[in-house]
N, C-alpha and C positions, 0 to 999 in steps of 0.2 A: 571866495578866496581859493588858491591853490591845492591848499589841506581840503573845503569840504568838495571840489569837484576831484580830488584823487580818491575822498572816500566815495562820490557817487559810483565813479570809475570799478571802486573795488566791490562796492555794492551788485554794479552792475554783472560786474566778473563773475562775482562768488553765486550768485541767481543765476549767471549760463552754467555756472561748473554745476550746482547744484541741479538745475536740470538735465543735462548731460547726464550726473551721476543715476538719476530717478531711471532715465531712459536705459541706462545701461543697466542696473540691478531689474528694472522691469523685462527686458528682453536673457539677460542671468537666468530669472524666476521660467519666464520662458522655454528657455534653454532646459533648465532644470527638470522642467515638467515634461518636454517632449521626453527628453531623456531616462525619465524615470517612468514615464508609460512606456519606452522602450526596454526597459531593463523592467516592469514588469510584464510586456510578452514574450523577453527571453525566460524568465523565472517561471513564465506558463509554458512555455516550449520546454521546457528543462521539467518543470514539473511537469507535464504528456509524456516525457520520455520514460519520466521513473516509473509512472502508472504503468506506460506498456511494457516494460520491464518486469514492473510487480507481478504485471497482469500475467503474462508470460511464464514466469517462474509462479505462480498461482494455479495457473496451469498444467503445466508441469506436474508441480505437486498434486494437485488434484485426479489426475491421470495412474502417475503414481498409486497414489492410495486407494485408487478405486481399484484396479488390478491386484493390490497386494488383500483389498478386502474382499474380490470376487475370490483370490487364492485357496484366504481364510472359510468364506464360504463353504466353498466346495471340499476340503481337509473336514471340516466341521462336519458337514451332510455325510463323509465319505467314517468318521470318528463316530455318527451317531447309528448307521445301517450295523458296522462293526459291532456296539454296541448292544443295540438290539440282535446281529445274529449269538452275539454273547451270551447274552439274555435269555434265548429262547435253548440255546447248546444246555446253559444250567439246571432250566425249566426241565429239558427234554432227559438231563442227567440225574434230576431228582428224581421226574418219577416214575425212571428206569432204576434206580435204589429203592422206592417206596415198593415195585413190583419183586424186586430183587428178594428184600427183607420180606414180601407176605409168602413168595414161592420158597424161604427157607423156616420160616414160623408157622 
């Protein structure tokens, strides 16, 4: 009859449309994936940039701090010779008092 060769008809249809559709969503997925391997070697190129960036300014800082601690160093060795000729000024002022006090008792 009419009706079931219009539903083989629509049978047949709806079996191309639905492979069409497979073929399309599979080449989608495809698509998807080149694209998303591509967006993650931007997101590695993106993240290489920030590293050499960090690294950079890591750098930087690093440089930085070792200069202000060779600074620190050198104030430090320059506070402790100070120190010691302090030291010995007191040493040499006591027992220039201790001689003082025996040449007057």
């Amino acid at each position: 009859t009419k009706a079931e060769m219009a539903n083989e008809n629509h049978q047949i249809v709806v079996a191309d449309l639905e492979k069409e559709l497979a073929e399309v969503q599979s080449m989608i997925e495809a698509y998807e994936e080149d694209n998303q391997e591509s967006q993650e070697i931007e997101l590695q190129d993106t993240q290489m940039q920030e590293y050499n960036t960090l690294k950079e300014s890591a750098s930087q800082q690093t440089t930085s701090l070792r200069q202000t601690l060779t600074k620190i160093k050198r104030q430090q060795q320059s506070d402790e010779e100070a120190l010691e000729q302090t030291q010995q000024k007191r040493t040499d002022l006591e027992s220039r008092q201790v001689q003082l006090n025996e040449q007057k008792g």
